[in-house]
Structure formats: C-alpha cells, structure tokens
C-alpha positions in Angstrom: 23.8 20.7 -54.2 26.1 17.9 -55.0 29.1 19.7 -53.6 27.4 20.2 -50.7 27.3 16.8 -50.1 30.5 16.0 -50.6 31.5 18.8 -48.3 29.0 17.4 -45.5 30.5 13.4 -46.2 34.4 14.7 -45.6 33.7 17.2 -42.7 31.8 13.6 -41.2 34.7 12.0 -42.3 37.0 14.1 -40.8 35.2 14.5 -37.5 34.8 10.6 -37.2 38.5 10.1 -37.3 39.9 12.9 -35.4 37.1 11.3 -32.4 38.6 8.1 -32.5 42.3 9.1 -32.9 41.7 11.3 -29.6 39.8 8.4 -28.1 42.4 5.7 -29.0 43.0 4.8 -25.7 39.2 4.3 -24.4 38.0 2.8 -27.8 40.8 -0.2 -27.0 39.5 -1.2 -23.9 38.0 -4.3 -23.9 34.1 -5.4 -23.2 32.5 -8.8 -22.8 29.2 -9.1 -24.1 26.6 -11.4 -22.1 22.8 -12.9 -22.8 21.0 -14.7 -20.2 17.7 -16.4 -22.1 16.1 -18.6 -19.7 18.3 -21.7 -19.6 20.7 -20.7 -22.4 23.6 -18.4 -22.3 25.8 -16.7 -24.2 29.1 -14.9 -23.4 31.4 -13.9 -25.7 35.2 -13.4 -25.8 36.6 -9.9 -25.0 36.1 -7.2 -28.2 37.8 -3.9 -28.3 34.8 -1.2 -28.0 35.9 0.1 -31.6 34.8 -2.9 -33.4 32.0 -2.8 -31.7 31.2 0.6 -32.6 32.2 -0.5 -36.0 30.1 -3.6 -36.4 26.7 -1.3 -35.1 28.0 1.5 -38.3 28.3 -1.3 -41.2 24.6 -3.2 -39.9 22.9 0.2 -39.5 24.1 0.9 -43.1 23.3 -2.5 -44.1 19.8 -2.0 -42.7 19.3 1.3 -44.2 20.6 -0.1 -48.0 17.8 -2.5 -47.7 15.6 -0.3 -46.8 15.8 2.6 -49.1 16.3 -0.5 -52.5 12.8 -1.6 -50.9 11.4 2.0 -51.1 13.2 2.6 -54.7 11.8 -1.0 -56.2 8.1 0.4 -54.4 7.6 3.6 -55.9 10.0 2.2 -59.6 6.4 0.1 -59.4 3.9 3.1 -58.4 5.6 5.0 -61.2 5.2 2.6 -63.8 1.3 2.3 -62.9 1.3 6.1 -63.4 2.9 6.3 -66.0 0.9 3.8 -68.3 -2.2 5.4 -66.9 -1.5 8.9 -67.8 -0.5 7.2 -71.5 -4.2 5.1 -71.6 -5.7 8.8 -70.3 -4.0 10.6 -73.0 -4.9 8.7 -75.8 -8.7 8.6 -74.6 -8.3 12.5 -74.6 -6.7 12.4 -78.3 -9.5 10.1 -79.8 -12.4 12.6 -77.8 -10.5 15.7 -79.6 -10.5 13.9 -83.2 -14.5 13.0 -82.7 -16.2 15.2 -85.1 -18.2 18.2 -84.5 -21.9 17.8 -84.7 -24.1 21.0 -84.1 -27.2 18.7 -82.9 -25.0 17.7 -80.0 -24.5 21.3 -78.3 -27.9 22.7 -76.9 -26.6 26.1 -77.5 -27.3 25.9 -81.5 -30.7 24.4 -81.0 -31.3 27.3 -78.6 -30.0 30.0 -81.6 -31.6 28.7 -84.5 -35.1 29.2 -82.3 -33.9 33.5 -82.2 -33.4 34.0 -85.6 
C-alpha cells in the first residue's frame, strides 16, 4: 500500500509540473487583486497568477495539517479513555473469575439435591 502511494504522490508530481511548464506563458500573466469593504479598500500590486496558485496550495495544506493534528490529538485522547477502561473492565472480570465457588449460590444444586 505504501508503494502505492508513492506512485500516486510522483505521478501528481509529475502531472503538476508538466501543467505548469505547458502553461508557462498564462501562469506569468499578471492579476491585481481588489476588496471594496464599505469605506475601506484594498488593492494590491500586480502577482503573477502562479504564485497565486501557489500561495492557495501551501494555506490549503497548512489548513489541512491543522486539521488532521486536531483530529490525531482528539481520538490520541478517546483512545487513552478506552484504553484504561477496558484495563479497569478487565481487572473487574479477573477478580469475578478468582471469587470462589459456592454451591448455595447456583439454584441449579438446590434444585438437584431436592431429586435425589
């Protein structure tokens, strides 16, 4: 499954820089980005589209780093509360198998000794 991977990350690899190779030309062009919030505005300087393109890849990463850690810390915490509950269930389970066997406690042997 691993190599799999691998093999999936380099054929993404390989198709991301044979699109902007081909697209050299386009992804240079130049776009001014604008923001008009009620009184305030914003305009900034002229960026190639690339590093815009760029910029959106490394904060979507970013954003999905944080995310998954989050998720990862979550269930590290879920599994620890498991974990030392199956351990307090097991050793209730141990201490009911060690109890000793008393024949007054089962209604079967009252309900044998009655027969005979």
């Amino acid at each position: 499954m691993r190599y799999l991977k691998v093999l999936a990350l380099v054929i993404l690899f390989f198709v991301s820089m044979v699109f902007f190779i081909q697209n050299t030309p386009e992804l240079s062009k130049e776009v001014t980005l604008s923001m008009a919030l009620l009184d305030f505005k914003f305009t900034s300087q002229p960026l190639p589209y690339y590093l815009l393109i760029l910029v959106a890849f490394c904060a979507g990463s970013f954003i999905c780093l944080f995310y998954f850690m989050a998720d990862k810390i979550r269930l590290s915490g879920q599994l620890r509360t498991c974990r030392t509950k199956m351990s307090n269930l097991e050793q209730e389970v141990n201490s009911l198998r060690n109890l000793p066997l008393d024949e007054k406690n089962y209604p079967s042997a009252d309900e044998s000794d009655d027969k005979s």
